[in-house]
PAPA-998927 format. One record per residue (C-alpha): x, y, z. Coordinates in nm, 2 decimals, decimal comma, padded with zeros to 4 digits. Example, Ala and Ser with C-alpha at 12.3 -4.5 7.8 and 13.67 -1.06 7.14 Angstrom:
REM PAPA-998927
east / north / up
01,23 / -00,45 / 00,78
01,37 / -00,11 / 00,71
REM end
This chain:
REM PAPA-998927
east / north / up
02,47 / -02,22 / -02,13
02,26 / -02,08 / -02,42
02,19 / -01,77 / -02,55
01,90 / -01,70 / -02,34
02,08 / -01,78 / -02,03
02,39 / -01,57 / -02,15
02,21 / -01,27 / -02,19
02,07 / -01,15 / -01,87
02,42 / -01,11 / -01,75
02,39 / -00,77 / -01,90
02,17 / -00,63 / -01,63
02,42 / -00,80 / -01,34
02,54 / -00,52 / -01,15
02,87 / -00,42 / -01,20
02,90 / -00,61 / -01,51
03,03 / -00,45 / -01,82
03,21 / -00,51 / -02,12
03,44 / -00,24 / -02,17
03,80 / -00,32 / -02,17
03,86 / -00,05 / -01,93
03,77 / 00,19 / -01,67
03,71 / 00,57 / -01,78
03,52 / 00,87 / -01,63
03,25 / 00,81 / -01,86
03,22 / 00,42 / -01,96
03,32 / 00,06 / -01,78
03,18 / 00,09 / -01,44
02,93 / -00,16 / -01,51
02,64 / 00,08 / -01,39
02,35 / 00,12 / -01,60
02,16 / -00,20 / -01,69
02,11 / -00,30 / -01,40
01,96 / 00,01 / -01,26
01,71 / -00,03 / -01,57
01,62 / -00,36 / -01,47
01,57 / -00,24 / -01,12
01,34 / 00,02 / -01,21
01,13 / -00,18 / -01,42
01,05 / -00,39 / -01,17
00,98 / -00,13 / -00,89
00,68 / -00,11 / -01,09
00,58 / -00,42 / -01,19
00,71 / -00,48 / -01,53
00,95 / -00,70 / -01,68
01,24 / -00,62 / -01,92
01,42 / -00,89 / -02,12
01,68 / -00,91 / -02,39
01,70 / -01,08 / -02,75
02,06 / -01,08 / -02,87
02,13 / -01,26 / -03,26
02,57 / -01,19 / -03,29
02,66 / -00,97 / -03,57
02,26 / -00,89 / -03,64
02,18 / -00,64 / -03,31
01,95 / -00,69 / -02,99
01,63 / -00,64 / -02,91
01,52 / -00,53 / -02,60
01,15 / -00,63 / -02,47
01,01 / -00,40 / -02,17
00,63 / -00,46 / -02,05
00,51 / -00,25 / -01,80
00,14 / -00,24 / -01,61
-00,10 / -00,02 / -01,82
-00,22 / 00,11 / -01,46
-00,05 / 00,12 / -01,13
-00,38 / 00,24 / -01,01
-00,56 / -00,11 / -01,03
-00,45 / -00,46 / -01,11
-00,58 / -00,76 / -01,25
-00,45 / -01,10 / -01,09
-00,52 / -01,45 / -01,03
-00,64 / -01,51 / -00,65
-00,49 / -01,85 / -00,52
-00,47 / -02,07 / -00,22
-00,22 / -02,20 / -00,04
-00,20 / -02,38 / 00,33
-00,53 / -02,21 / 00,39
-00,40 / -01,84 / 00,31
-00,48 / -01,67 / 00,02
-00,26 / -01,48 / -00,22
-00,30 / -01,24 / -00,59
-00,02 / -01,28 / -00,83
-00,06 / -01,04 / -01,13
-00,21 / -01,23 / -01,40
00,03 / -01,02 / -01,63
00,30 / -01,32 / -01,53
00,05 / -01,59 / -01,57
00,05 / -01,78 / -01,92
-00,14 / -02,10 / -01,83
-00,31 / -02,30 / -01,51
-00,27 / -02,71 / -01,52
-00,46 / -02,93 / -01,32
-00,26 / -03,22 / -01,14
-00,43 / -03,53 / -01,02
-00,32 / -03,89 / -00,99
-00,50 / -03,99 / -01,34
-00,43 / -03,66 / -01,52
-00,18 / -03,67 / -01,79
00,01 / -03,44 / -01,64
00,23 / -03,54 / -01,32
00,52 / -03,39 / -01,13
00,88 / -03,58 / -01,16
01,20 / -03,49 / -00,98
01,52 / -03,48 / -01,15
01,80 / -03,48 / -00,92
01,55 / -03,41 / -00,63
01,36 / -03,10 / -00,80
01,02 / -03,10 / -00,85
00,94 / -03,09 / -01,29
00,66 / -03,06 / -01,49
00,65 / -03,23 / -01,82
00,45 / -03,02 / -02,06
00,41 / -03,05 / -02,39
00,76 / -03,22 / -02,44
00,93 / -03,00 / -02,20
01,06 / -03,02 / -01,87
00,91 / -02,71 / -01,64
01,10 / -02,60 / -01,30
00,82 / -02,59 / -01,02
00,84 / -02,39 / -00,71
00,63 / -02,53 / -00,40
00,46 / -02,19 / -00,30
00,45 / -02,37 / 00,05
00,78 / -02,50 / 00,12
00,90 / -02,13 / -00,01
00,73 / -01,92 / 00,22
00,70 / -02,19 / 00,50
00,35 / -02,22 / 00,54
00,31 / -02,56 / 00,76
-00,04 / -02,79 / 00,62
-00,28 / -02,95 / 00,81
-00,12 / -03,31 / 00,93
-00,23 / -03,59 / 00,75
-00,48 / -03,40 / 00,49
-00,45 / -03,59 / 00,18
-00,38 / -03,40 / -00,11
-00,63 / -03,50 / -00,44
-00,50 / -03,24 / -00,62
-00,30 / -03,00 / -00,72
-00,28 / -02,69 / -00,93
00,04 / -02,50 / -01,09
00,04 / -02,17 / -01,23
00,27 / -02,14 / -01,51
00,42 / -01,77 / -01,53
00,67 / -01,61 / -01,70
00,94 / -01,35 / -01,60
01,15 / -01,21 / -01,92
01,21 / -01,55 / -02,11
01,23 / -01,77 / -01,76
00,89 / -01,97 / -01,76
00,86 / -02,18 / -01,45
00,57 / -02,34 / -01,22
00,46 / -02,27 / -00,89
00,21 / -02,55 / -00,71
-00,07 / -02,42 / -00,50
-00,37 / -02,58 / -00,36
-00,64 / -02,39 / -00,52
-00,72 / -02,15 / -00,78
-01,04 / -01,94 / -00,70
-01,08 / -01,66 / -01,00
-00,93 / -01,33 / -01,15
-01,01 / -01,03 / -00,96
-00,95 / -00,64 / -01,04
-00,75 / -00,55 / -00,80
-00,62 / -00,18 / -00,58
-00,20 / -00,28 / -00,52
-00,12 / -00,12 / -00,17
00,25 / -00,05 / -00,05
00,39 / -00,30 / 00,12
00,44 / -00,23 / 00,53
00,80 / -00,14 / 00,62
00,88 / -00,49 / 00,83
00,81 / -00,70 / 00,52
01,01 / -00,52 / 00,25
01,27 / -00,71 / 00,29
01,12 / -01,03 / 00,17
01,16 / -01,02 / -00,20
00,86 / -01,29 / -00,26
00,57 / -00,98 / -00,16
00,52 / -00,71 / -00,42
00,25 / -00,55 / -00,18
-00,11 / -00,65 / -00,06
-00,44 / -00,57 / -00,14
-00,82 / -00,60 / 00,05
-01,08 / -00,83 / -00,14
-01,42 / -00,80 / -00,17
-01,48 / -00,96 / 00,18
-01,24 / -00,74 / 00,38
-00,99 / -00,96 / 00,41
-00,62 / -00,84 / 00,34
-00,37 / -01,07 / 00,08
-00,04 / -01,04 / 00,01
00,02 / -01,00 / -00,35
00,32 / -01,22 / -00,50
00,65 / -01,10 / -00,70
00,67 / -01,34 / -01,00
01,09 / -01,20 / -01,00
01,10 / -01,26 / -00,59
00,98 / -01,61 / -00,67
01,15 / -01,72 / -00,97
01,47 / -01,65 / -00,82
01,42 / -01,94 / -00,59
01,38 / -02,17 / -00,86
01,79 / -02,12 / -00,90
02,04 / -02,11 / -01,16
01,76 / -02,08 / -01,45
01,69 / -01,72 / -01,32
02,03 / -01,55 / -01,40
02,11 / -01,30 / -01,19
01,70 / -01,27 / -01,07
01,82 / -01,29 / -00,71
02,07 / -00,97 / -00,75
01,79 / -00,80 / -00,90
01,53 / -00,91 / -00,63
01,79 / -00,79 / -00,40
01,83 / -00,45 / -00,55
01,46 / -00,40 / -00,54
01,43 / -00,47 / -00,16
01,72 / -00,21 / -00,10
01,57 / 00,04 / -00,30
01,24 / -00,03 / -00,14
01,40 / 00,00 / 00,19
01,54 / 00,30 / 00,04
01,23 / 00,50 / 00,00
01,22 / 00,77 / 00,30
00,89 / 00,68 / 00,58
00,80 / 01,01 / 00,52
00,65 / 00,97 / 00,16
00,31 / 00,81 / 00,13
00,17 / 00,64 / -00,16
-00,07 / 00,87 / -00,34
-00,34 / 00,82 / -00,54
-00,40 / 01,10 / -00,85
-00,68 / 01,15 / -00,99
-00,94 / 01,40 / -01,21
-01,29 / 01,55 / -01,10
-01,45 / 01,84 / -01,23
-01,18 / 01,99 / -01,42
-00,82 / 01,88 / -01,58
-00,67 / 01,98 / -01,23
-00,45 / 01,70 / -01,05
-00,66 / 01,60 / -00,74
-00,51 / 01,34 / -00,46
-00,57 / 01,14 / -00,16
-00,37 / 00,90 / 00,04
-00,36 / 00,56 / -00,11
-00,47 / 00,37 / 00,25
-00,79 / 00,55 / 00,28
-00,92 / 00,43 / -00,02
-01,07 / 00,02 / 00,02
-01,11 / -00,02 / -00,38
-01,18 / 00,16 / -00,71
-01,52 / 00,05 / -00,89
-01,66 / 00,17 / -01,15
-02,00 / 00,22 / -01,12
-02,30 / 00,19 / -01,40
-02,45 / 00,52 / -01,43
-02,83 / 00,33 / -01,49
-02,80 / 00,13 / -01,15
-02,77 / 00,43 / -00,94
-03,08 / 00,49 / -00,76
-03,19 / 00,77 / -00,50
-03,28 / 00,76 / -00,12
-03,45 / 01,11 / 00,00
-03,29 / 01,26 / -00,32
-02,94 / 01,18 / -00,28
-02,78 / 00,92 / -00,51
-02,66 / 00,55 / -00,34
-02,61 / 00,24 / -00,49
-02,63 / -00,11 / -00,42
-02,29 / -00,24 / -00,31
-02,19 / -00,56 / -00,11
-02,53 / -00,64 / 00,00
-02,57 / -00,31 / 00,09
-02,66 / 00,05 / 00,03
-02,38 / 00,27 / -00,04
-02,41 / 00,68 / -00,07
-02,30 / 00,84 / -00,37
-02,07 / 01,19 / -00,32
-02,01 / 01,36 / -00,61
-01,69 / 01,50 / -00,64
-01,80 / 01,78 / -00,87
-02,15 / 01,90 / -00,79
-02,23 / 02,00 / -01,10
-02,16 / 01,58 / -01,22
-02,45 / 01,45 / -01,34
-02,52 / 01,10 / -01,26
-02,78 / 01,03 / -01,50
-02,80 / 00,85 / -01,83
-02,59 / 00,60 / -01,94
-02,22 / 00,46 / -01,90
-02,01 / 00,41 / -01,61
-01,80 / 00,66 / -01,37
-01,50 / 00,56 / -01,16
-01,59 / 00,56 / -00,82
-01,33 / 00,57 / -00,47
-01,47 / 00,36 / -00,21
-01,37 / 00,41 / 00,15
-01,45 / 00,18 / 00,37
-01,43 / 00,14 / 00,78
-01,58 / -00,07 / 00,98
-01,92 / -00,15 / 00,87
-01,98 / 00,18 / 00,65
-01,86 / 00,25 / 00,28
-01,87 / 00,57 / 00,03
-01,82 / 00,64 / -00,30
-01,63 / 00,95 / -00,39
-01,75 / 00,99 / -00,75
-01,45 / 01,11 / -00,98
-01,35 / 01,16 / -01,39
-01,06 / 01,00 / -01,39
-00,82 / 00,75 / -01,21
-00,45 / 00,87 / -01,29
-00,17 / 00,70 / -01,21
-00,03 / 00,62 / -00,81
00,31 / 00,76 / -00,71
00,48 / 00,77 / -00,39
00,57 / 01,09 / -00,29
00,65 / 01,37 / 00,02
00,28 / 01,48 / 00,15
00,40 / 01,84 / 00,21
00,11 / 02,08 / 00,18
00,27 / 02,44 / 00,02
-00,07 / 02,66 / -00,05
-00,38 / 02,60 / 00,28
-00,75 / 02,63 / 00,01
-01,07 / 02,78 / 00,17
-01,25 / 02,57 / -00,01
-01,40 / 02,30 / 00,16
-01,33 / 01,93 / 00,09
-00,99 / 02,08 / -00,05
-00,70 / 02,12 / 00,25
-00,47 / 02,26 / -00,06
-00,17 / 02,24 / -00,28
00,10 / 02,03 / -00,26
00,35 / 01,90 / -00,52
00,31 / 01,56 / -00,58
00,54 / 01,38 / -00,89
00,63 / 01,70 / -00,99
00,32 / 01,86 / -01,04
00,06 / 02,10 / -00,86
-00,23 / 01,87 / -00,68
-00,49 / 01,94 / -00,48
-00,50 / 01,71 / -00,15
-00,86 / 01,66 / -00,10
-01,02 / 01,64 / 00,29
-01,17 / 01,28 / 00,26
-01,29 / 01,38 / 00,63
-01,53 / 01,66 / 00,49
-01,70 / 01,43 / 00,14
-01,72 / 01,13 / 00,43
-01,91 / 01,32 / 00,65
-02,14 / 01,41 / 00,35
-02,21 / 01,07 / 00,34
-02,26 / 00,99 / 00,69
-02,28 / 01,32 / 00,91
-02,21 / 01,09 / 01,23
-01,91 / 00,91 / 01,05
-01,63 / 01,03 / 01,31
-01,93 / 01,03 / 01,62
-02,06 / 01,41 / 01,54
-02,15 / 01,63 / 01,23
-01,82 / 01,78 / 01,18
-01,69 / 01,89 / 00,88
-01,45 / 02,17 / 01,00
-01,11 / 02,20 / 00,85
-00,78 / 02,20 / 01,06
-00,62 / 02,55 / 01,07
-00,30 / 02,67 / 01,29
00,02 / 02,78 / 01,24
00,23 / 02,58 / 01,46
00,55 / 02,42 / 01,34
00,62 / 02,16 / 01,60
00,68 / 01,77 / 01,59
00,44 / 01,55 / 01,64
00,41 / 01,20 / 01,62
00,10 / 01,04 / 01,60
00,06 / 00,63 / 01,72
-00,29 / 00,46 / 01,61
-00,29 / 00,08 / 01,49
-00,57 / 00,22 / 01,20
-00,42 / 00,28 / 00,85
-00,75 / 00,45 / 00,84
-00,71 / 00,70 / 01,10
-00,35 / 00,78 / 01,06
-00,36 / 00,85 / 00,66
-00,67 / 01,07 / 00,71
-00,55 / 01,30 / 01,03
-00,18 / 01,27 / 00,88
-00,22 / 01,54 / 00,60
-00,48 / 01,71 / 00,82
-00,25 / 01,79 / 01,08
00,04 / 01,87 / 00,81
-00,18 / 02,13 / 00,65
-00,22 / 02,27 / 01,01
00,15 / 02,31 / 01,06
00,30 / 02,04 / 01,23
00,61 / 01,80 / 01,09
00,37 / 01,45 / 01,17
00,54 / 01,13 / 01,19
00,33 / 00,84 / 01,14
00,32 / 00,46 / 01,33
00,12 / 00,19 / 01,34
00,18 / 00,08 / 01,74
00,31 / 00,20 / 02,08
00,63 / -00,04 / 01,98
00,74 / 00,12 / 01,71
00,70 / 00,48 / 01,93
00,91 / 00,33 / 02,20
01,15 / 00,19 / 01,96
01,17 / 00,57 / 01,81
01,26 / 00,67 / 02,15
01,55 / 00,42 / 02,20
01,74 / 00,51 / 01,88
01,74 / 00,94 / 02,00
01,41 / 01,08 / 01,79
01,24 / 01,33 / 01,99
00,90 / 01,53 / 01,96
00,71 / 01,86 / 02,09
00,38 / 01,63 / 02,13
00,30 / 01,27 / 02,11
-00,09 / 01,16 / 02,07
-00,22 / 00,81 / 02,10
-00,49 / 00,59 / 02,03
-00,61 / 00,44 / 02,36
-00,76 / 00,07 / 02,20
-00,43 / -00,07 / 02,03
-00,34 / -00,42 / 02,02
-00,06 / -00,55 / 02,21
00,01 / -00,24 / 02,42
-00,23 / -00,03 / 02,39
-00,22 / 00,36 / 02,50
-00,25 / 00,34 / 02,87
00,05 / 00,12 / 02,90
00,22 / 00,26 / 02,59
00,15 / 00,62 / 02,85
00,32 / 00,43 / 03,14
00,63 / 00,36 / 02,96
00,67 / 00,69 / 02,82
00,67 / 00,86 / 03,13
00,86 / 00,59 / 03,37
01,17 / 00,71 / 03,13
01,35 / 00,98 / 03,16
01,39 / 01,04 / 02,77
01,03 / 01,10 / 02,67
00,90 / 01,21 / 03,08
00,82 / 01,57 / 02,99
00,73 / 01,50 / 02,62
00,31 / 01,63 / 02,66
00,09 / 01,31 / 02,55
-00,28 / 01,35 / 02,43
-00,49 / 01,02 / 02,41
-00,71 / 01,01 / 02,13
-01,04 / 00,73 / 02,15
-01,38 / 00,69 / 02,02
-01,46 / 00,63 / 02,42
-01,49 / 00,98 / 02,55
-01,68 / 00,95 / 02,87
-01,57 / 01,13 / 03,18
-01,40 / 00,83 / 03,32
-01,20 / 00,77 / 03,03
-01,07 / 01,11 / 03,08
-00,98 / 01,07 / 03,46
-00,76 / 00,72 / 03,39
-00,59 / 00,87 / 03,09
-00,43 / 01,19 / 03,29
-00,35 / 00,93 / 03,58
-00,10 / 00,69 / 03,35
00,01 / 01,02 / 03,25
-00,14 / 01,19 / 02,94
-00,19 / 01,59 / 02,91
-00,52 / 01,57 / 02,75
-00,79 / 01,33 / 02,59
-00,95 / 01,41 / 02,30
-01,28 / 01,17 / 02,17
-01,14 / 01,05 / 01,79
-01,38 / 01,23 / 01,61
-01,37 / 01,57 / 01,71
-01,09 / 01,73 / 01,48
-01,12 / 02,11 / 01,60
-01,12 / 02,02 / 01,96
-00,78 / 01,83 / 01,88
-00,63 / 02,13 / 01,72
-00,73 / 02,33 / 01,96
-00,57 / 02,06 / 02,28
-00,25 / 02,07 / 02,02
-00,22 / 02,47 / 02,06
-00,28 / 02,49 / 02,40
-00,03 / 02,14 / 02,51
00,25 / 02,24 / 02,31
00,25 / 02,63 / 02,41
00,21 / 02,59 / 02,75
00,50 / 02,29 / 02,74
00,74 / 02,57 / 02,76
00,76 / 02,62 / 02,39
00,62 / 02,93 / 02,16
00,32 / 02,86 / 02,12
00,19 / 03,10 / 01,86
00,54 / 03,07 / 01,66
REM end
């Protein structure tokens, strides 16, 4: 082996090279945890060692978790990102190009430049079946680079660089050390965004000890408590700490000041083929002159708005616990977030600045109480749940958060229990009458009260919700009414309900 293959083996867990065990030294704990972390956050760490002359240790980390650049490619019809941080080079393979791929001992090589390259087939690694008998012309490798371990993985197509907001990635697939997290494009569609580490480890014995690492990553992934929520921190109006939750927001633009325009006096801007209003984070902002402002874009459905801000700081996963309730509106208060004081901004009041009829009515009330129940909250919309999540925290209640009636049902089968449950009605798979059914055909969750929460609120939505079984339904978009439901469920259900 040389050098550079020796080397890594520092950052092996439990290696060490102490001759023995103290209290203080030969555990073989330490480098790898380094390496771990660095990767957690998309950077690299590698080591240049010269005997008897000392070591050099490279780190590179992203100048921005906020926003990305990668390379968008294509394989077996899906689409993927992978951070153009890893990527050195792109080479074009065809049957007349001077470049072609040769097998030694039945693994794919690229010969470039006089030396041999390890490929990776990005299909054969994540299983993605092509279309039978589709001739392939061409193909395309993306040469990256993890520490000093440069390798090739073959994909179909290369479409172009894009900038880039990194979302988490969702709880089933963190196990899967290939997906670093996913991201929506321009078009609204949602990509997975590749881990150069996840897939370099499956190019083998090159990658030394990149699968223990990949490994670690996926535990301490796993790790990470479902009640924190990625956050993202930013500035507006003063040097204050200001943050929302990381799923609201579609993407971060930045915005030239001199292409603003007006429409009856309020500033919008074309966006996607389409007007998009402006809403100043700090009234006093002046969007005239010259330059550009970073702008948060929420999106749903068929409307966007940008929230406009100073500065984009940094995104952190943390706790969502609100400790000081504000009065001022568009602020729902203080929480501490990465071990600083930030304001948690209402995104419900600055959207329905934007579009007074966003939620189905002009309401831009702010969710008080003092109730300290449980609550979980089921709704198939990222959307939905991250913006009535910290609502309904700031109003008192311990919320816990999931994306289907499934993953209720599967809380209720391991012992969880709640004061109120409140579903979404249109879910896919089961959706809320069903999900309604279930809950109260078992004897676990029969006297739990359940409030059904739709856009449809017409009187006979109301009559089949309460005969599957729900206490209450409450149309999506009426915030105070759902408060108020909440108060009057969960005291009359037999517990205290002005505690």
């Amino acid at each position: 082996m040389t050098s550079q293959q020796i080397s890594p083996f520092i950052f092996t867990a439990g290696f060490s090279a102490a001759e023995k065990v103290t209290s203080v030294s030969g555990r073989g704990v330490g480098m790898d945890v380094v390496r771990t972390n660095i990767e957690k956050i998309g950077g690299t760490v590698e080591l240049k060692s010269l005997p008897g002359k000392g070591s050099t240790f490279v780190i590179k980390i992203p100048l921005t978790l906020a926003i990305v650049s990668a390379l968008i490619v294509e394989c077996g019809g899906e689409r993927f990102a992978i951070p153009q941080i890893s990527v050195l080079e792109l080479v074009r393979v065809t049957g007349n190009s001077e470049h072609r791929i040769e097998r030694i001992n039945d693994a794919p090589v690229l010969r470039l430049r006089d030396r041999l390259l390890p490929l990776v087939s990005l299909a054969k690694l994540l299983k993605i079946e092509k279309n039978a008998g589709q001739e392939q012309k061409e193909l395309f490798i993306v040469v990256a680079q993890v520490g000093t371990y440069t390798f090739g993985i073959i994909v179909d197509r290369v479409f172009d660089t894009e900038e880039i907001v990194v979302k988490p990635v969702a709880p089933i697939l963190r196990n899967i050390s290939m997906f670093s997290g996913n991201t929506i494009l321009g078009d609204g569609s949602v990509i997975m965004i590749l881990d150069p580490n996840g897939i370099a480890s499956a190019t083998g014995e090159a990658m030394v000890g990149g699968g223990q690492a990949a490994e670690s990553t996926a535990k301490a992934g796993r790790a990470v408590g479902d009640d924190k929520t990625s956050l993202l921190i930013f500035r507006a109006g003063s040097r204050d700490l200001k943050t929302v939750p990381l799923a609201l927001v579609a993407r971060l633009e930045e915005v030239d000041v001199a292409k603003i325009e007006h429409s009856y006096g309020k500033p919008v801007v074309q966006y996607r083929g389409q007007l998009m209003p402006l809403i100043p984070m700090d009234m006093s902002c002046d969007l005239q002159g010259e330059g550009r402002r970073p702008v948060l874009v929420f999106a749903d459905r068929d409307r966007s708005m940008g929230l406009v801000v100073d500065e984009i700081v940094d995104i952190v996963e943390d706790r969502l616990k609100v400790e000081l309730k504000a009065d001022q509106p568009g602020l729902i208060g203080t929480a501490v977030i990465n071990g600083k004081a930030t304001d948690v901004i209402d995104a419900g009041y600055f959207l329905t600045q934007a579009f007074g009829d966003w939620f189905g009515d002009n309401d831009t009330s702010n969710l008080t109480g003092s109730t300290t129940h449980r609550l979980l909250l089921v709704d198939d919309s990222t959307f939905f749940r991250n913006l009535l999540t910290p609502l309904l925290s700031v109003a008192g209640y311990e919320v816990t958060a999931v994306e289907s009636a499934l993953h209720a049902l599967n809380l209720r089968d391991h012992g969880a229990t709640f004061d109120v449950v409140i579903s979404d009605i249109e879910m896919p798979g089961m959706d809320g009458y069903t999900f309604a059914q279930a809950v109260r055909s078992d004897a676990r969750w029969a006297q739990t009260p359940l409030v059904a929460l739709s856009s449809h609120a017409t009187d006979k939505d109301f009559a089949r919700g309460r005969e599957v079984g729900f206490d209450d339904y409450v149309a999506k978009f009426d915030r105070e009414a759902l408060l108020v439901t909440l108060r009057n469920i969960v005291g009359s259900a037999g517990g205290d309900g002005a505690a």
